[in-house]
C-alpha positions as CSV (number, residue, x, y, z in Angstrom):
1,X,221.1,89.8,207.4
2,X,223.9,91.0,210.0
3,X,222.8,91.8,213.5
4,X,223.1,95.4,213.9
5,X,222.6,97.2,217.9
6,X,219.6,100.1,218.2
7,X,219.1,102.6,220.4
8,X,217.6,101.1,223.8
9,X,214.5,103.4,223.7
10,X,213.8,102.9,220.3
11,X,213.6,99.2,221.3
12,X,212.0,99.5,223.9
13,X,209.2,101.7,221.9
14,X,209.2,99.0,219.4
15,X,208.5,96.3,222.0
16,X,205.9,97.4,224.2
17,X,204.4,100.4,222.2
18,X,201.9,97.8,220.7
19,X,200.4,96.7,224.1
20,X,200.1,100.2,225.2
21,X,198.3,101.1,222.6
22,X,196.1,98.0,223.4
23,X,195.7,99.8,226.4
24,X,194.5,103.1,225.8
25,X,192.6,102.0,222.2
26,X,190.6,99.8,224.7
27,X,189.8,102.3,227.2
28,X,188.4,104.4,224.3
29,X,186.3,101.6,222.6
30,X,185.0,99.1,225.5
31,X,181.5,100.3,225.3
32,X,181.2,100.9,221.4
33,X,180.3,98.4,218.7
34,X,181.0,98.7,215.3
35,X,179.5,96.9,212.0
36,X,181.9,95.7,209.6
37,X,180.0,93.6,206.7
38,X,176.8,93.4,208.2
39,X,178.1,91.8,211.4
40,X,178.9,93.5,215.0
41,X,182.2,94.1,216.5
42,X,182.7,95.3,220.2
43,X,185.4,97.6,221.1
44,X,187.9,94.6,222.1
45,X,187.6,92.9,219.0
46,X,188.1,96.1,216.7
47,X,191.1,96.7,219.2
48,X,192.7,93.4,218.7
49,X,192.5,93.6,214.7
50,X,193.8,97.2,215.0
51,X,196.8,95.0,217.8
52,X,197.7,92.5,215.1
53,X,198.4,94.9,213.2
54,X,200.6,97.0,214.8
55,X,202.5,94.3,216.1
56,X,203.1,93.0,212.4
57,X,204.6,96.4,211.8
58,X,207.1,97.3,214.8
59,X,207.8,93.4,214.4
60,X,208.6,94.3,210.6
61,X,210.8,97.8,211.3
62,X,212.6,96.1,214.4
63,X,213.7,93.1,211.7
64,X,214.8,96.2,209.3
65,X,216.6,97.8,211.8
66,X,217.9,95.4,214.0
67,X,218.5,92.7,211.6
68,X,216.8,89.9,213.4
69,X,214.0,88.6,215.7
70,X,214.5,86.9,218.9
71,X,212.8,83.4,219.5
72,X,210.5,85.3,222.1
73,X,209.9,88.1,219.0
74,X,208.8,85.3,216.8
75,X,206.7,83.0,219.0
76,X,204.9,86.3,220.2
77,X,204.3,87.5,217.1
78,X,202.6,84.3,215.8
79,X,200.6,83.6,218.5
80,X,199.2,87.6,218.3
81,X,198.7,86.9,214.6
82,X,197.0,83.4,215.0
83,X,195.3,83.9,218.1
84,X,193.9,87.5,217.4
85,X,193.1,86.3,214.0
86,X,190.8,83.5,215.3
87,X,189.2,86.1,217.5
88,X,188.5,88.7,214.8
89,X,187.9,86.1,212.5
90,X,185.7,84.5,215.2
91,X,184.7,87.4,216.5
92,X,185.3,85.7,219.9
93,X,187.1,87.5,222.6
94,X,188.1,84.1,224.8
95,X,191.5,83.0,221.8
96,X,193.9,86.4,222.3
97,X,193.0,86.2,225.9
98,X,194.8,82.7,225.7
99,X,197.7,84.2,223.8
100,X,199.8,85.0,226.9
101,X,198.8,81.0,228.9
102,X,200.4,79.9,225.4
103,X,203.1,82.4,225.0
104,X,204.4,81.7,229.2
105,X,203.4,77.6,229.0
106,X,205.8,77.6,226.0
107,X,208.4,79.3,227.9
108,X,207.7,76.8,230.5
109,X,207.8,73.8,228.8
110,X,210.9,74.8,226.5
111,X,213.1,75.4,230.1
112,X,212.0,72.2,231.6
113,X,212.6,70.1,228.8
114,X,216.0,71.8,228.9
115,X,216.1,71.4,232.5
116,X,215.0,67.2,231.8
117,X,217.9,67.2,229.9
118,X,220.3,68.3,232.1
119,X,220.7,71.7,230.0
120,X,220.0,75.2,230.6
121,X,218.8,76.7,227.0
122,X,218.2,80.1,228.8
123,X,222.4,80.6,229.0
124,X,221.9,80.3,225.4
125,X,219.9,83.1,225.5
126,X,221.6,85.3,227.7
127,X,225.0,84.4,228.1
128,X,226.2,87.8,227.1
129,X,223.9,89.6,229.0
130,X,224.3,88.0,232.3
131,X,227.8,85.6,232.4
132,X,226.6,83.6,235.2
133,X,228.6,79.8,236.4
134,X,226.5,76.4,235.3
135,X,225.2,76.2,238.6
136,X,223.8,79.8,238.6
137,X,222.3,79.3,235.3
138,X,220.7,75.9,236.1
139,X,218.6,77.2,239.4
140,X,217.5,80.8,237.4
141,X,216.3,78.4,234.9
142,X,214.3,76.4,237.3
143,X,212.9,79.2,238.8
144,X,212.0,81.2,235.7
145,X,210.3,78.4,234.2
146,X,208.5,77.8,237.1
147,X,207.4,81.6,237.0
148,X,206.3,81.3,233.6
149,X,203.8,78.1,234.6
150,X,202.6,80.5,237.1
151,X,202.4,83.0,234.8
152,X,200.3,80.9,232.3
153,X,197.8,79.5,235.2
154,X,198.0,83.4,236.5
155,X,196.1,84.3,232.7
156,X,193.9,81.5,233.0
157,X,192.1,82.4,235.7
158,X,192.2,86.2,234.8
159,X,190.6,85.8,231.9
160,X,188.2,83.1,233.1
161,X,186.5,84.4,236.1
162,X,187.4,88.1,236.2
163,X,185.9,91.2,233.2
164,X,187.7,91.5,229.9
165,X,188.7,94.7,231.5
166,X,190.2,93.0,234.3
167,X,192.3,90.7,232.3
168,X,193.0,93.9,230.2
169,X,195.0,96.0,232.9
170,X,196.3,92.4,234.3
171,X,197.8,91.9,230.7
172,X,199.0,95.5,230.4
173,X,200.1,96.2,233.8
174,X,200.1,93.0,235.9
175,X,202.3,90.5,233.6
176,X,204.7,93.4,232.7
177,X,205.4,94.4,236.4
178,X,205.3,90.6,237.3
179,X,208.4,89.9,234.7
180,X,210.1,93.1,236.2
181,X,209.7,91.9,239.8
182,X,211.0,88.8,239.2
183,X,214.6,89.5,237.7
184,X,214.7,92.2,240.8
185,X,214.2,89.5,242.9
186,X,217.4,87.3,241.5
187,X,219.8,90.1,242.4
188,X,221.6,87.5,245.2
189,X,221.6,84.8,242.9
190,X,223.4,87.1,239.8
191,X,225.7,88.0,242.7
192,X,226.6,84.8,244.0
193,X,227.0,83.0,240.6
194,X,228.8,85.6,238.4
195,X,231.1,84.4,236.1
196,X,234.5,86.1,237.3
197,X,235.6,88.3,234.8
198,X,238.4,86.5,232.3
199,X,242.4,87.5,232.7
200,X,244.4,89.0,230.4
């Protein structure tokens, strides 16, 4: 299927509609529990199956509009799927709180091997986006995949030694504002190592 360009905000919806949903589902179910087949559900878990579900869908209508799933689209998408599963299935909060130490230790690991090799696979990502020189692209990788390890420990001990609450407005607030704070911060680098624009 051709790649076809959607409106920005309908995007945008698509994307992070599901985790703010999360959000405010949560909020409303924390302190309930619900039986399901003779067994009990808290609010969290009934919230993650609802989560999975919802991300299978906008996943689904972004594909039908859009054409196509990004890497990032996909890997997110099976780790919601498998890792909310287990919990629901396990009825065990701890695997969808790993999700995002998978999801950012991926990111990690897939830069650095690039980065071993003497490659950047981010430019492969974004070239068109951001038309940055070799030597630009090389040091954002580093950094970003050096953000995304901290990103991944950053979960970990979130979810470990802090509420399910906690790790709920980390995930929803404090990993979303993190990502934006970052590419703020590589404004001089962007600068610095634009690609100048081609000749005519």
């Amino acid at each position: 299927m051709a790649r076809r360009k959607i409106n920005p905000i309908v995007k945008l919806v698509l994307e992070l509609g599901p985790v703010l949903l999360f959000f405010v589902m949560f909020g409303r179910l924390k302190d309930q529990q619900f039986t399901f087949g003779g067994s009990s559900y808290d609010g969290f878990i009934v919230t993650t199956a609802a989560f999975i579900a919802l991300i299978v869908v906008t996943s689904g209508i972004l594909w039908a509009l859009t054409g196509h799933l990004s890497r990032m689209q996909m890997l997110t998408l099976v780790l919601v799927v498998v890792m909310g599963g287990l919990s629901v299935w396990l009825n065990d909060e701890r695997f969808i709180k790993m999700k995002p130490t998978l999801l950012y230790a991926a990111f990690a690991g897939v830069l650095g091997f690039g980065l071993w090799r003497g490659k950047s696979y981010l430019s492969a990502v974004l070239d068109e986006a951001l038309p940055l020189r070799e030597e630009g692209w090389m040091i954002l990788t580093r950094r970003l995949a050096l953000f995304f390890a901290g990103l991944a420990v950053a979960n970990e001990l979130v979810w470990r030694l802090m509420s399910t609450e906690a790790w709920v407005n980390f995930k929803t607030f404090g990993l979303t504002l993190a990502l934006f704070a970052f590419f703020m911060t590589q404004g001089k680098l962007l600068e610095k190592y634009a690609e100048p624009p081609a000749r005519d």
